[in-house]
VEXNU-690675 format. One record per residue (C-alpha): x, y, z; residue in one letter. Coordinates in steps of 0.1 Angstrom, whole numbers, plus 5000, padded with zeros to 4 digits. Example, Ala and Ser with C-alpha at 12.3 -4.5 7.8 and 13.67 -1.06 7.14 Angstrom:
BEGIN
512349555078a/513749895071s/
***
This chain:
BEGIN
202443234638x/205042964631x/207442824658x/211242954662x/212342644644x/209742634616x/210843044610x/214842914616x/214342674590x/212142884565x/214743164568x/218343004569x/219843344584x/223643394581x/224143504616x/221643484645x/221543644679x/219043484706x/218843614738x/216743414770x/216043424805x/216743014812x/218242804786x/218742434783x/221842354761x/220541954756x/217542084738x/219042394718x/221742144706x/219341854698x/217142084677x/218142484670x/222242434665x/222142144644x/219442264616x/221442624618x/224942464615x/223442244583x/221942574568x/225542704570x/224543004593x/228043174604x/227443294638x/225243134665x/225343364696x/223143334729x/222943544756x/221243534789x/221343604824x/224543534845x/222943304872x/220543134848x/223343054830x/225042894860x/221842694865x/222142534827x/225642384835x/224442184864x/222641894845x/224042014809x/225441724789x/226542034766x/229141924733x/228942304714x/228342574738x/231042844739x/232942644712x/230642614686x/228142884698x/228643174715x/227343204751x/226743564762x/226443574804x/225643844816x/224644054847x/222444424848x/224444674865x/222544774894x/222345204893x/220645494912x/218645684885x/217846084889x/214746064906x/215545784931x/214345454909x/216945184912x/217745064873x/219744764869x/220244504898x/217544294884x/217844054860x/218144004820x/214943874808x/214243934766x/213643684743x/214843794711x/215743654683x/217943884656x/218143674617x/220243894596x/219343674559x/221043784525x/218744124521x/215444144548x/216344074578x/213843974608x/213644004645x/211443774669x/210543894698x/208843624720x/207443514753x/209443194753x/212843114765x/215042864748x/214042524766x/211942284757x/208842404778x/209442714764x/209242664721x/206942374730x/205042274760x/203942604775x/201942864759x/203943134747x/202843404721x/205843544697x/205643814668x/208243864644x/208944174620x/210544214584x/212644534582x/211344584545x/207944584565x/209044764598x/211944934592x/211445164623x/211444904646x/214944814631x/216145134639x/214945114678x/216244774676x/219744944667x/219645174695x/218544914719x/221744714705x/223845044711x/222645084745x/222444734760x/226544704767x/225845024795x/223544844816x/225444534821x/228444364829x/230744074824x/230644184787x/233844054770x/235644264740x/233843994718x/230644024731x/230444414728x/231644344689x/228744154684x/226644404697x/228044674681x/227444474645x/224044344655x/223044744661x/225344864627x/223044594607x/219444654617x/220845054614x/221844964580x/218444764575x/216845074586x/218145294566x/217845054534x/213944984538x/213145304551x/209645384548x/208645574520x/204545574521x/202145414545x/202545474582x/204245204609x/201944934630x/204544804653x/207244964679x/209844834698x/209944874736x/212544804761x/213444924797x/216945084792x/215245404795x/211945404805x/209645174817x/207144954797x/204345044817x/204745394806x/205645374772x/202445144763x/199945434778x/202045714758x/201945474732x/197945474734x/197345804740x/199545914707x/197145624688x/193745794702x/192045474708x/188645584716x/189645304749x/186744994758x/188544764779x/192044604787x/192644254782x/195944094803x/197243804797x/200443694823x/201843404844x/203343634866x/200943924891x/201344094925x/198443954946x/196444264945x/197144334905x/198444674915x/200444704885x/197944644865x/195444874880x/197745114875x/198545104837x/194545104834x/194545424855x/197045544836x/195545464797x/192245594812x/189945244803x/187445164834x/187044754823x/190144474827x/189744154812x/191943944831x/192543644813x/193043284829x/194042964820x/192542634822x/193942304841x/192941964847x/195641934875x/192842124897x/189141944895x/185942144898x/182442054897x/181841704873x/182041884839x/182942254853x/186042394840x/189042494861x/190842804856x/193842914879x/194043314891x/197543384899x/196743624923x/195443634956x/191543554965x/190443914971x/190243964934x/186843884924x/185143964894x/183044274890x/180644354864x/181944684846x/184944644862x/187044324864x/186044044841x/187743674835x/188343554802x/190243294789x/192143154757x/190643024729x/192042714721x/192342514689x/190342214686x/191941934699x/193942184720x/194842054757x/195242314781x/198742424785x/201142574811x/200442994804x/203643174798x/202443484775x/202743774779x/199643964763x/198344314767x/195744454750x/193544774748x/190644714723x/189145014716x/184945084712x/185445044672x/187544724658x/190944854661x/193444714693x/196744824707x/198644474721x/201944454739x/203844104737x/206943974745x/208943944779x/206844214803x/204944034831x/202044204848x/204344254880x/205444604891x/209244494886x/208544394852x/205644664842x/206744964859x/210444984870x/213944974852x/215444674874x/214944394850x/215644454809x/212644374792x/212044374754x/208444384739x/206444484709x/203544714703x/201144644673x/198344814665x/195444604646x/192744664628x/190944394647x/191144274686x/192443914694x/192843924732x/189344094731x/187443834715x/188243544743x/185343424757x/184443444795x/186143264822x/183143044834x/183342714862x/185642714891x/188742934902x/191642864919x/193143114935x/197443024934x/198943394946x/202543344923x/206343454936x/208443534908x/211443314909x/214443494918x/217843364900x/219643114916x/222543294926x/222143634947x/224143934934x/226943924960x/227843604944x/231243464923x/229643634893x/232143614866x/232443504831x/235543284812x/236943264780x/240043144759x/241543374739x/244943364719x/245743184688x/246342794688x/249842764697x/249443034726x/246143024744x/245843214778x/242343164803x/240743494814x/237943564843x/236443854848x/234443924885x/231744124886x/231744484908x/232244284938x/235644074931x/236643824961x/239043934980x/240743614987x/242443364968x/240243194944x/240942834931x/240242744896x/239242434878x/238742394839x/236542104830x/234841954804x/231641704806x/232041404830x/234341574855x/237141564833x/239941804847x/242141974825x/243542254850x/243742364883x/244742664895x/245042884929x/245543274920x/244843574931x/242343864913x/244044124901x/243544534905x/241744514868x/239044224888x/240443934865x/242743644863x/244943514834x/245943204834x/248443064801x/247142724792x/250342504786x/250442244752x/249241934776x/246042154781x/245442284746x/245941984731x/242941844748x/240642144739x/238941974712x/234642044702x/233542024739x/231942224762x/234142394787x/233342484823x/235142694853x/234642624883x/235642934904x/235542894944x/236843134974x/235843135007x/232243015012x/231243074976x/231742904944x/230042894910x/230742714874x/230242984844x/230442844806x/233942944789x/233743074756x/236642934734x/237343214709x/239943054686x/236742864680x/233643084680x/235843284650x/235342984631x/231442914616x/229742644630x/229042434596x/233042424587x/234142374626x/235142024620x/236842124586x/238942424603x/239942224632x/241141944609x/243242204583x/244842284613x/246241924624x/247441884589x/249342244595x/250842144620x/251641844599x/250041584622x/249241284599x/247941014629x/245140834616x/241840974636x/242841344630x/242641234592x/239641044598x/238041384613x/239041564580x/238241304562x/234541354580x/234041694575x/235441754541x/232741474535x/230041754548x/231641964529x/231041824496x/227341714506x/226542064507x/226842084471x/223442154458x/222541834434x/220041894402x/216541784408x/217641474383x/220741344364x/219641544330x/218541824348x/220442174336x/219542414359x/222542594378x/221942654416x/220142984424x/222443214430x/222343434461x/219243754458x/221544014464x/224344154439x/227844104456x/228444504464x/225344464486x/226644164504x/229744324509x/227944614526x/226644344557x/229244334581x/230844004593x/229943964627x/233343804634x/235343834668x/238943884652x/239543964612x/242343834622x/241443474627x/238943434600x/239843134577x/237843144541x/236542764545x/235542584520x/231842624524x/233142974518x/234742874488x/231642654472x/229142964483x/231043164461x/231442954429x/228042864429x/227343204424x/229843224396x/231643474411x/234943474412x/236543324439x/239743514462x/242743424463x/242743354497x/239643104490x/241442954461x/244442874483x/242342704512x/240942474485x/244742404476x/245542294506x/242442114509x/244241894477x/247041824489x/245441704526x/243641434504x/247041364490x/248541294522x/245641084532x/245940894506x/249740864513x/248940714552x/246640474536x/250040374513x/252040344546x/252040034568x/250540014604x/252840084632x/256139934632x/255739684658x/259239814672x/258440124671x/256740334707x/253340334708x/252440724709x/251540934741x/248240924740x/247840554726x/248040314753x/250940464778x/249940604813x/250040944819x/252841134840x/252441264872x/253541584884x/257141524888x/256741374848x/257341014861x/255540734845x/252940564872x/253740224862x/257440304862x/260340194893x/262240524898x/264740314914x/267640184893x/269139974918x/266239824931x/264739594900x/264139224908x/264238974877x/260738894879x/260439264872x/262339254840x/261338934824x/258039084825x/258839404812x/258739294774x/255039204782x/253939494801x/255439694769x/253539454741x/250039474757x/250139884748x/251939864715x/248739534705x/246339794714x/247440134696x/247639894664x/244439754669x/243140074672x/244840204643x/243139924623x/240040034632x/240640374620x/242240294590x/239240054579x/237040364589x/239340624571x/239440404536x/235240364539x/235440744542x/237840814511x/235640574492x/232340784500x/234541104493x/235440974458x/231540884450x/230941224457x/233741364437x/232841134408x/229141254406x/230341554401x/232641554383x/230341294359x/228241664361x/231541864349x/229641894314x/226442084327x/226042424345x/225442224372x/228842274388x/231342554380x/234542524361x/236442664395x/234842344412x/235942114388x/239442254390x/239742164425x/238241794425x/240441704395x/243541664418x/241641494448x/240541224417x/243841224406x/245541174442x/243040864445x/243840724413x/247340724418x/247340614455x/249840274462x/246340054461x/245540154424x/248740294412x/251940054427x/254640174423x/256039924439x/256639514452x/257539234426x/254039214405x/253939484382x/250839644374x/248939544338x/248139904326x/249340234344x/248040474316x/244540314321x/244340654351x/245240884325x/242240754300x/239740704327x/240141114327x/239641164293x/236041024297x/235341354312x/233441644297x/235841904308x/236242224295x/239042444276x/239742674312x/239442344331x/241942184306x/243842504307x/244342524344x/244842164349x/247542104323x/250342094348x/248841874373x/248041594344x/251741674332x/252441544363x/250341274362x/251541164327x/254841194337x/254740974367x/252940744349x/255840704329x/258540644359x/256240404369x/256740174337x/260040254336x/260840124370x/259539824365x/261439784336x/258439724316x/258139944274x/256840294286x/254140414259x/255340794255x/253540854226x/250240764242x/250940914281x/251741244259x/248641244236x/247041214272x/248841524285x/248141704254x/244241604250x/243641684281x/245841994287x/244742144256x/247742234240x/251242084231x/253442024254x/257342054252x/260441974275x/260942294292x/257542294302x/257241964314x/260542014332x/259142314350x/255942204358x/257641844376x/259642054395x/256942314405x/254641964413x/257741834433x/257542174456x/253842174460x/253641844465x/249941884450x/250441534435x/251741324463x/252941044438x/255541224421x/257641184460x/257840844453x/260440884423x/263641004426x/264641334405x/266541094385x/263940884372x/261541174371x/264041344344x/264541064323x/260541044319x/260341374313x/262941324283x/260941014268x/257541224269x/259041554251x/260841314227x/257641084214x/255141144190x/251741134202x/249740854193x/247441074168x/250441174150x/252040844149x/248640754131x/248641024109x/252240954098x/251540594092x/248640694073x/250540934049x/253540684048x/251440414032x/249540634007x/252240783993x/255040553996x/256140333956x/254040043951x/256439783961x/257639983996x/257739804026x/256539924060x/258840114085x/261239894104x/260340024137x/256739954128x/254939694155x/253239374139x/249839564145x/251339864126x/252439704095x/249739494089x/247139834088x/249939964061x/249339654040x/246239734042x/246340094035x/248840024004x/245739803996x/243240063991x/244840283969x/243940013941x/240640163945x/240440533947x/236840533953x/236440403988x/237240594021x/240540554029x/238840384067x/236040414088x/235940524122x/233840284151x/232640474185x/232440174209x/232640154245x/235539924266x/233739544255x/234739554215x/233639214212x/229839374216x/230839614185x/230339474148x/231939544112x/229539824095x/229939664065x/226739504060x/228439184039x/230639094071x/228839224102x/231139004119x/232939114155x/235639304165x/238339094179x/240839154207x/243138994185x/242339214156x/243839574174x/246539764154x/247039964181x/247239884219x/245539964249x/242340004231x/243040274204x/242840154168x/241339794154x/241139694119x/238639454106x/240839264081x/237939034069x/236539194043x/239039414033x/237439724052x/239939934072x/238639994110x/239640264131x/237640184163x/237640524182x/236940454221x/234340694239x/237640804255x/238740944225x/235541044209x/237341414210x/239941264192x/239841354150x/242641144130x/244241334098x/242541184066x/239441044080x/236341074060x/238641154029x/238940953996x/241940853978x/241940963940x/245140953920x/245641233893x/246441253858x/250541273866x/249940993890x/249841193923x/247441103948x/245341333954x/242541363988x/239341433983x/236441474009x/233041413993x/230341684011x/227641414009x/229741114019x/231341204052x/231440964072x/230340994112x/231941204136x/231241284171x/231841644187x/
***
């Protein structure tokens, strides 16, 4: 059977639920968190016994629990039952694990708790069932889910919503893999209504094993294995195989092994009776530590019976309700615990106590958490049934003893406190883990706090969330950016990445349709609070489903953060007359809001006092911009690995590889980068060479008609700062070419009122966070020089038409450039001979020095100084009298009017265009 976090990572659940007896936080956090949180799983929950719990804190270095993942303390109620047994009042001891996975889910039920000697060190035994295979044990598993809140306490709302979707799900997985032929191997059993002991001999009686012998395997007996005896007496089997394990803490005889009895020395082995037997072990197998918990009743043929999980071989743990226990029944075909070998060499006898918790149940037992939204955030403690009836004193913390509150109150008639958390204290609830410390009288315990504005986030988009809300509250300092920065990073590295570059092969989409997935219910703590990340958002249009509007917007906003990242990056370092900020450098207040380092008295300053102030004020303000350096160094290194992402992407735009809806959303985040103050000044006395270059660089991309479609108002935008930008610096504004951009890339033609609009819509949504560094002014009279140009294609095609057509002896247009009236000449030229194309069209990349004439009399190169056209467009190769269009791969979608055609003249004189099927010339699609 595979470990917890081999089946974790084979798996990748969407919401797990693990319950243990003793946990240890540094190890779940070092392996089991992080390999769920990069799987994406949305809920992490655990939940385990209240004084256990309190145990975990005292050495925990814990950074996630209760913030990142749920912690679930709790106590069993201790109850009279109807025939005098006590149930409850002893402690919570299952190790489950619930996986709910897109269709099958699976439950583990183990031996081990979640430390590291537990799921490593010790032996353990664990089982896990399928509900497509078991579906019965689903539907016990619902009831025990259903049940479980009535025998404890210290259960908040939130934790009873868990457990009320835990049991709907494996109800719903019952129902949906419901068995339809074969009959069940496996059942569930629990102690919230009967004990284990008896349900495993009804359990074998209903089977009608024809009973040989009973094989135990437990860490934990009473000295005279009563309980054990009993369950024999009471399955009706005469032989017990009591199994022990090795050690080579203990030495025997030279080369005798040692086994050690956990029970006392009046056992003894009796042929026919009481046998020992121990373990096989693999080879290479050290002797381990014996944790399992193993029952088995093999029968005279080849089937067995076994019981694993949590039940001990005690009389608490076997045969009474105290404790809740959680174990599974198999039957096999063929015995396991019946084939171990005998027990021979040297026995130690060790008689074991069962550890009782730590705390006794008279004890501060009580559980914390943080509820409320962001802005309003209130502490609650609940007591368990026996409140203190003094004043208790309270103290928040987080690790290294850091106080953030403290607090003496009294427990109200409902067994709780409330305690509102003011801004000073929420503002320093950041990932950590939170403790409360909780004393009165001669008691005093520290419970975990559960931070539920939090835990209704999922753990892979915590960072992300946390950081969406900083820029809602339109905080722009440097290391909340640098957080986002971070975990929109994370974000995009989640996008699944073809095998190799040429690979086409989408993602796999999820296995089950969407009405199926919509019929698992979100295990969330408040509807209210959910936030559609955008993990969320990438989940869903890599399974080309649509994505909500709700998603589409957090992917918005997720834009326009880069944008004003990008804009912080454009801004200068702290003015160095301006106040360092609270938490950079200053000392914190006291009580009475005075400043440590500060002389309430105003009459009392000596001079050495003031000359010295303007250094004790410098030294702070040095160190908060030195600090700020650091982050923004960090912060650009960040937006550079942000943009390598975007651009492989987007270099993937082409492919299935990554949705159209994707693409839609990276386009701005490019275009906010490529028009940031380092690439696109708009600014200072050095003008930049070539502004449009940003608008070309996009035109490299294979993007689609929808992409084009839903981005033509954003590159509007882009085109039309573009053009503010020349104008500003005085410098000739290309309009023909920034609107043959627009409309190559938008996909359609473009007029005034739309531009208008869509600046003024851009302005609002400040999606483009260029366009705020233009007055409206400037932004108009770009608009008006855009709608009013030709675009560069038609300027061609006119000129082209213009010099075919025109009388032999007409001169080019006066407002023709130098480069555009030499291509007339040479276009007047070639109707001489109506036999040639009128030109030919060059695909070349940027160098066109590397590209030659086709004609194979000249072959010579393509000169710089040769271009008819600027800014890479149009050469013509004058040599040889051939005509050159040289197309850029930036315009390979490009297709001029005329090309390919020949020029014929008719009988009356008229030209005429002809277009030879076998003589076209090249084209690219």
């Amino acid at each position: 059977m595979a470990s917890l976090f081999e089946l974790l990572k084979a798996v990748k659940p969407r919401r797990v639920l693990l319950t243990t007896y003793t946990f240890s936080p540094e190890w779940f956090e070092a392996t089991v968190y992080p390999l769920l949180s990069r799987q994406g799983c949305e809920q992490i929950s655990v939940m385990l016994d209240n004084r256990e719990a309190r145990s975990s804190i005292k050495a925990s270095v814990s950074r996630y629990g209760g913030n990142r993942y749920r912690i679930m303390s709790v106590l069993p109620r201790s109850k009279e039952t109807s025939d005098g047994d006590k149930r409850g009042g002893g402690i919570f001891h299952p190790k489950i694990a619930y996986l709910e996975t897109e269709d099958d889910d699976i439950a583990l039920i183990a031996s081990g708790n979640l430390t590291a000697a537990g799921q490593g060190h010790q032996m353990e035994v664990l089982d896990a069932v399928k509900a497509s295979l078991e579906p019965e044990v689903f539907g016990e598993l619902s009831g025990f889910f259903r049940d479980l809140p009535g025998r404890l306490s210290l259960l908040s709302p939130e934790d009873k919503q868990i457990l009320t979707a835990f049991g709907d799900r494996a109800a719903q997985q019952a129902k949906h893999h419901r068995r339809k032929t074969g009959t069940r191997t496996a059942w569930l059993i629990t102690t919230l209504r009967a004990t284990a002991g008896e349900q495993f001999a009804t359990l074998a009686r209903q089977e009608q094993l024809e009973a040989d012998a009973l094989t135990v395997l437990s860490p934990f007996h009473d000295e005279d294995i009563a309980a054990v005896t009993r369950l024999r007496k009471k399955i009706g089997v005469e032989r017990v195989r009591m199994a022990l394990g090795k050690t080579h803490e203990v030495r025997g005889k030279e080369g005798e092994d040692t086994f050690i009895a956990p029970f006392a020395d009046k056992v003894k082995p009796k042929k026919g009776e009481l046998e020992f037997v121990t373990p096989t072990l693999g080879r290479n197998e050290r002797p381990r530590k014996i944790h399992a918990k193993w029952f088995e009743l093999n029968s005279r043929g080849d089937g067995s019976l076994t019981l694993t999980g949590s039940v001990n071989a005690t009389p608490q743990s076997l045969w009474s309700l105290k404790n809740i226990e959680v174990s599974l029944a198999r039957r096999l075909s063929a015995p396991v615990a019946g084939k171990w070998p005998q027990a021979r060499g040297h026995f130690v006898y060790q008689p074991c106590t069962y550890p009782a918790p730590d705390a006794p149940d008279d004890t501060l037992n009580c559980s914390a958490r943080i509820v409320g939204k962001s802005d309003k955030l209130t502490l609650e403690v609940r007591f368990s049934s026996t409140p203190p009836a003094e004043p208790v004193h309270v103290r928040l913390s987080q690790e290294e003893g850091a106080t953030l509150l403290e607090s003496e109150t009294e427990v109200g008639s409902d067994d709780g406190v409330e305690i509102p958390l003011k801004a000073a204290v929420r503002k320093k609830l950041d990932e950590r883990a939170l403790w409360l410390t909780v004393s009165s009288g001669d008691y005093s315990a520290t419970v975990w706090v559960n931070v539920e504005v939090e835990l209704a986030r999922r753990p892979g988009d915590y960072d992300f969330n946390k950081a969406i809300d900083h820029f809602d509250a339109d905080d722009s300092d440097e290391y909340l950016n640098l957080r986002f920065a971070t975990a929109f990073l994370d974000i995009l590295g989640r996008v699944d990445s073809p095998s190799t570059p040429e690979s086409k092969t989408p993602p796999n989409p999820p296995k089950l349709p969407q009405k199926k997935r919509k019929a698992s219910q979100r295990l969330s703590t408040d509807d209210g609070d959910i936030v559609i990340t955008g993990q969320e958002w990438l989940d869903a249009v890599r399974a080309k489903k649509t994505p909500s509007e709700a998603a589409n917007s957090v992917m918005a906003q997720l834009s326009r953060a880069i944008a004003r990242i990008m804009k912080s990056l454009d801004t200068p370092l702290t003015d160095p007359d301006e106040e360092p900020s609270e938490d950079e450098g200053e000392d914190d207040e006291d009580e009475n809001g005075e400043s440590d380092g500060q002389n309430t008295n105003d009459s009392g300053g000596d001079e050495a006092g003031d000359e010295n102030e303007g250094d004790r004020t410098e030294a702070p303000r040095q160190k908060a911009r030195a600090k700020r350096r650091k982050q923004r160094a960090r912060l650009e290194g960040q937006m550079k690995t942000i943009m390598t992402h975007v651009e492989e992407l987007l270099d993937r735009s082409g492919d299935s590889a990554v949705p159209d809806e994707l693409v839609v959303q990276l386009l701005p985040i490019k275009l906010n980068y490529a028009f940031s103050g380092s690439r696109f000044p708009v600014r200072g006395s050095t003008p930049p060479v070539y502004l449009a270059k940003e608008l070309l660089n996009l035109r490299r991309l294979s993007l689609s008609l929808p992409v084009r479609e839903k981005m033509r108002p954003l590159v509007a935008c882009a085109g039309v700062a573009t053009a503010a930008a020349y104008s500003r610096f005085g410098q000739a504004t290309p309009n023909g070419e920034i609107r043959s951009h627009i409309e190559a890339l938008g996909a359609g033609i473009v007029s005034h009122t739309e531009l208008s609009q869509w600046v003024r819509d851009g302005v609002k949504d400040r999606r483009l966070e260029v366009l705020s560094k233009f007055t409206p002014e400037e932004l108009a009279q770009a608009v008006v020089g855009i709608a009013a140009a030709q675009p560069t294609e038609q300027r061609i095609a006119n000129l082209v038409m213009d010099a075919l057509t025109a009388p032999r002896k007409a001169e080019a247009s006066a407002d023709y450039t130098p480069e555009e009236k030499a291509m007339f000449e040479a276009l007047r030229r070639r109707t001489l001979d109506g036999f040639k194309p009128l030109f030919n069209v060059v695909v070349g990349d940027v160098h066109t020095e590397n590209i030659r004439c086709p004609n194979p009399k000249c072959r010579q190169p393509i000169e710089e100084s040769n271009k008819l056209l600027r800014h890479q467009m149009l050469v013509g190769h004058l040599n040889c009298n051939q005509l050159l269009f040289l197309r850029k791969t930036a315009y390979a979608d490009v297709a001029f009017e005329l090309e390919d055609t020949k020029y014929v003249k008719g009988l009356d004189g008229a030209p005429v265009f002809t277009v030879p099927t076998a003589q076209l010339g090249p084209r690219l699609d």
